[in-house]
N, C-alpha and C positions, 0 to 999 in steps of 0.2 A: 769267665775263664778263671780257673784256679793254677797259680803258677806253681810249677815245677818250685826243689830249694835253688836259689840263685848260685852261680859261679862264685870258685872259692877264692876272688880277684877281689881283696880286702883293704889293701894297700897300692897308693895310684904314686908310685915315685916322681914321674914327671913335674908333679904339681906345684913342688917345691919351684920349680924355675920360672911357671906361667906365674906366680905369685912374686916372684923376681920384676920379672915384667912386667908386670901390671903396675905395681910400686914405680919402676923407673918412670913409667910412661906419667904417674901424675904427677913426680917429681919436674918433671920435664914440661908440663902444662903450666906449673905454677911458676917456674923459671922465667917459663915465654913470656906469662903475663905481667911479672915485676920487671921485663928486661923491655917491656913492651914491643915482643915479636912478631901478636900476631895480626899478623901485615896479610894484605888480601892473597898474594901469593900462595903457593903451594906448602912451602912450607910455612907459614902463618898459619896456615887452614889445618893441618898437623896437629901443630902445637898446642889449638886453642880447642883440638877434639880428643886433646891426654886425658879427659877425665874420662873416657873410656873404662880407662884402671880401673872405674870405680863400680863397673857394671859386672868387670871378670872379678873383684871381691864379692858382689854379690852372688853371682852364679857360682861361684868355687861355693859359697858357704850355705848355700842350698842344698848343694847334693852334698858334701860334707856330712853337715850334721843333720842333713834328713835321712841321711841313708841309712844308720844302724835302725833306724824305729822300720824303715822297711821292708828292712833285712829280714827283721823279727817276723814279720809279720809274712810275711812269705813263705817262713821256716814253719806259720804257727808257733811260735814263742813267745814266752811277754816279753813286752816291750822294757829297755833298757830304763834305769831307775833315776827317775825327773831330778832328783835331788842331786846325784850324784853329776851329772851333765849341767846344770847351773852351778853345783858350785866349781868345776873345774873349767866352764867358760870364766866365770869373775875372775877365778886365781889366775886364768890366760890373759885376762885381758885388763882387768883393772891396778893391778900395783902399776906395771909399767905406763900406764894412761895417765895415772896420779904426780908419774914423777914428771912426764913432761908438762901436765899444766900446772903441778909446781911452778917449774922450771919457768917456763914461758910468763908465769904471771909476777913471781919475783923477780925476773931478770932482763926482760922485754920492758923499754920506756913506756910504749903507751899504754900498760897495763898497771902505772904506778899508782891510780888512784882506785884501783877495783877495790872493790868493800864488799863484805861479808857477803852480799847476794850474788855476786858474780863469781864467788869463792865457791860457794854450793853449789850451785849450777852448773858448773864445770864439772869439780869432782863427782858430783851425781848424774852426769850426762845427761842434764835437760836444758840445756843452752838454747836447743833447737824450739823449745816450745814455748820461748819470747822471741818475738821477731826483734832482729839487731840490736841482738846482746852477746855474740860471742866477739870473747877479748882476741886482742893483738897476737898473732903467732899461733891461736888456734881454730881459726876460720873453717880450716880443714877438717875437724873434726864430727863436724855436724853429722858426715856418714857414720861415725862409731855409735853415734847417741840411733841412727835410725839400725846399724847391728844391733845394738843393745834390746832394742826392742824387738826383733826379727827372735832372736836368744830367747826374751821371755815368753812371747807367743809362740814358739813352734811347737811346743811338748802337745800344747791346747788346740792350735792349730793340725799337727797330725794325728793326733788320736780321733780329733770331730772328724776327719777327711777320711780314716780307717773308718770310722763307725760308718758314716754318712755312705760310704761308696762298696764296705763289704760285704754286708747280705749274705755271712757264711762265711768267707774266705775272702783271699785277696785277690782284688779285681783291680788289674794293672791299667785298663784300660778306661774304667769309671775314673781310678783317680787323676790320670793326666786331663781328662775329660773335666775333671772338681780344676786344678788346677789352671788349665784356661780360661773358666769362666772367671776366678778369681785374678788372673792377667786382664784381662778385658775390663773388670769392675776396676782396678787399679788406673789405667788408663784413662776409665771414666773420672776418678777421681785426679789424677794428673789435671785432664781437662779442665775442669773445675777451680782447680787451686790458682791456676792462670787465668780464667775466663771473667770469674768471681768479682768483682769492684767493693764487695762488703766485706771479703778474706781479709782475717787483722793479722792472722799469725801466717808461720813458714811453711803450709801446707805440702807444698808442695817436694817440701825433703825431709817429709814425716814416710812412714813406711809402709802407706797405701801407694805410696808415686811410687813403688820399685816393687812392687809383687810381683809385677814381667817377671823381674829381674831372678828376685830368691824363686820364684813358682818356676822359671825354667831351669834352675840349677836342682830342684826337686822333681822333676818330670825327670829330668835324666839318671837320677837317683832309683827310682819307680823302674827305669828301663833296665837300671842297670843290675836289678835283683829280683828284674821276671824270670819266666819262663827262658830256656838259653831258643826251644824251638819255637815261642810266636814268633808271627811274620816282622812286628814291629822293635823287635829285639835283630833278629838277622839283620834286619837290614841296617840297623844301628850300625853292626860289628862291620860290614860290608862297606859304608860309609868313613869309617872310621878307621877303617885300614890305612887309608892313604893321609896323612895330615896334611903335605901340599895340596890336597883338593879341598880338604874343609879350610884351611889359611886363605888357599884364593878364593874362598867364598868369602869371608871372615875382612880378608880385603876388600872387596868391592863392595862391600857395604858398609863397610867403612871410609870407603874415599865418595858414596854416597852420602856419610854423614858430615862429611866434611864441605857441602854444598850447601848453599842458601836455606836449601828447604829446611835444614835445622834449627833454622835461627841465626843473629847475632853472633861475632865470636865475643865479644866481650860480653860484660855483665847487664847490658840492655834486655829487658825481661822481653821472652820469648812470647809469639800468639800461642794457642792452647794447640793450635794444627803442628808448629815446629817442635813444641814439647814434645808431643807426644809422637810426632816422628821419630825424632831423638831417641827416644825411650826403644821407640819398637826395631830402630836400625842397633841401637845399643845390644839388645836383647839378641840379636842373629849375631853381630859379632862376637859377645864373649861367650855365646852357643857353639860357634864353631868353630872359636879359638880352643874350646875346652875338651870337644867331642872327640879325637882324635885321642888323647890323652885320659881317656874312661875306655872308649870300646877296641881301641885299636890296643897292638902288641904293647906291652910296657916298654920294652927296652928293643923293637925292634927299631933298626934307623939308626942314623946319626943325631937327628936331631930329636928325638925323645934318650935317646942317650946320654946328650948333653946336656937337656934339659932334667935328667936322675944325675948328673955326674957331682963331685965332692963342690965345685965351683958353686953351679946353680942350687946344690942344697943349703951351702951358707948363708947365699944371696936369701934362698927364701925363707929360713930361719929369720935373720935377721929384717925382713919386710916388714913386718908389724913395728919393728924399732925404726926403721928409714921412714915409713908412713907417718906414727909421732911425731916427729923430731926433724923434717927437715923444714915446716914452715917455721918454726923457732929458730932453727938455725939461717934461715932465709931472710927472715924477718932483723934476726939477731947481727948477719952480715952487713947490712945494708944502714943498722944505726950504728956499727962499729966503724965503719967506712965514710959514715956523715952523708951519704948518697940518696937524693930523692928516689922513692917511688919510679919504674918507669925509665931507667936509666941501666948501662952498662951494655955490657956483651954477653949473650944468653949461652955461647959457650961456657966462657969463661965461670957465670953463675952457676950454671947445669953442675960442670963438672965438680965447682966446690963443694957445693949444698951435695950432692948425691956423694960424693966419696965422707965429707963430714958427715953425712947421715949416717955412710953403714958403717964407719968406724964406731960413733954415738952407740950403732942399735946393736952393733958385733959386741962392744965391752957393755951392753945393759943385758945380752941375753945372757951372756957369759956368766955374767955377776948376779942378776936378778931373774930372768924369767927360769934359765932353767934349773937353780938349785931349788927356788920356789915350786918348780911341779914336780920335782924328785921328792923334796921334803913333805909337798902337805898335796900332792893331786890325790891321794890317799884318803884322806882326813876325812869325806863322808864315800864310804864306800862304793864301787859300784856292784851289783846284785840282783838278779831277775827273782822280780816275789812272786811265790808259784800262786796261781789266779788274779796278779793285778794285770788293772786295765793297762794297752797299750799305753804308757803314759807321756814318753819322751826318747830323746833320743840320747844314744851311748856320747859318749866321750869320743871325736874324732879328730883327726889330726887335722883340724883347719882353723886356721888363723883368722878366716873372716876378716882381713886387712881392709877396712875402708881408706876410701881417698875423695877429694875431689875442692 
């Protein structure tokens, strides 16, 4: 099937506030766990499945930044120019990344003896690929280093998955079709990283455990710049109308996740069967937190209203600063306070760390992210070269905010 040009629905306002969210919810995980909340109860079981957050960053930055190269291709056009979409990921994501493990390694106690290899590692986001080596206050970062890699593979990744699947034009249905079996192979390797007794390193939070994750935020991407009449587009838009029906789905498997079959709520490593449940109930809920907010009205509703309104756009401006910066500040609270580990009132912590967060990330985007992509997003152009291959994708408005 060769799709029709896709709808001229370029810009998803809502997004900003799901990225709000997501942000609160791991802020709120990591709370639970230094306040030591989560207790077998209802709300324990909550608290200790906030990393959530870090399944709706993956999915948001799936269809995000896959969507221009499919856009293209749909249109028949080349594809947006690879150079330009890596360097204005870095200028998005790495000054402001720099200051905070500055920040965290000069200013956090238990990072006073880090030396030179703990220094590069960080600033080059390969923390993740020595097993228990990330310093004090940036534990949480491990998902940026597995973005980071998603960012360098994709240009490579959708052009193979274009070539591989379009035999002529663009066949929307091979590629979600490529895209599952790569969920699946993921899984399988999830499995493995758990199962394994000879795995020396972090397998497991490298960026074959989360294809689910980025592969269903690009299937929806695919969906969303078919054809407006195949059957599996309608029913998208039909599904997608009503958001309290995809939330109460999005819930209940979520308050499935939040049951034994998961695992452990604390840091006791999971069987390979709970992992990889986790993964796949993950995978349905930040799908159906997000579907609502692609196929359905933009602004019809209250609540996609709200979720575009001046509040939730600040909020999700500033998410990529609150995601940095509140284990530092978390971390930073509790040796300013003299307070072990595992102690206090998980209000009380919530509310500090998350309001000093967005204060921190409101005067860092203020000050740094955004005069930085006013000044230099520029600086390697972006330009369709007539006859290149599909190579990568455009520049898109998404933050790819990791948590967890």
């Amino acid at each position: 099937m060769t799709a029709a040009p896709p709808p001229a629905v370029d810009r998803y306002p809502c997004l900003g506030g799901l990225r709000a969210i997501a942000a609160t919810a791991v802020v709120a995980t990591h709370a639970g766990y230094w306040t030591a909340s989560y207790t077998p109860d209802t709300a324990g079981r909550v608290l200790a499945r906030g990393d959530v957050g870090v399944a709706l960053f993956f999915v948001l930055s799936g269809f995000l930044l896959s969507r221009p190269l499919f856009s293209a291709a749909a249109r028949g056009r080349p594809g947006p120019r690879t150079a330009a979409y890596l360097w204005r990921r870095a200028l998005r994501i790495l000054p402001v990344y720099w200051v905070a493990v500055v920040a965290a390694l000069v200013l956090l106690p238990g990072n006073r003896d880090a030396g030179v290899p703990t220094w590069l590692r960080h600033l080059l986001l390969g923390q993740i690929y020595v097993r228990d080596e990330i310093a004090e206050g940036l534990t949480h970062t491990w998902s940026l280093c597995t973005e980071a890699a998603f960012y360098l593979l994709l240009p490579l990744l959708g052009a193979g998955l274009l070539r591989a699947t379009g035999h002529g034009g663009f066949r929307p249905a091979r590629l979600i079709a490529a895209l599952a079996a790569l969920a699946v192979l993921g899984e399988v390797w999830l499995a493995w990283s758990w199962a394994d007794p000879w795995v020396v390193a972090a397998l497991d939070v490298w960026l074959p455990s989360f294809a689910a994750w980025f592969g269903a935020g690009m299937a929806m991407a695919v969906l969303s710049v078919a054809a407006p009449d195949w059957a599996p587009v309608r029913r998208a838009h039909e599904l997608g109308a009503s958001v309290w029906t995809c939330w109460a789905g999005a819930l209940a498997l979520f308050w499935v996740a939040c049951s034994p079959l998961t695992g452990p709520q604390d840091l006791v490593p999971p069987t390979s069967a709970e992992a990889v449940t986790k993964s796949v109930l993950y995978t349905g809920v930040a799908v159906l937190a997000l579907w609502p907010l692609v196929f359905g009205d933009q602004l019809a509703g209250r609540t996609r209203r709200a979720l575009a309104g001046r509040a939730a756009r600040f909020l999700g401006d500033a998410s990529y600063g609150l995601f940095l910066f509140h284990m530092p500040l978390l971390v930073g609270l509790y040796a300013a306070l003299d307070r072990p580990p595992f102690t206090g009132s998980f209000v009380a912590v919530f509310l500090a760390v998350w309001v000093g967060g967005v204060v921190v990330a409101g005067t860092v985007h203020t000050l740094l992210e955004r005069p930085l992509m006013r000044r230099f997003r520029d600086l390697v152009p972006e330009r369709a070269r007539t006859g290149a291959p599909l190579a990568g994708p455009a520049p898109a408005d998404a933050l790819g905010v990791p948590g967890g």
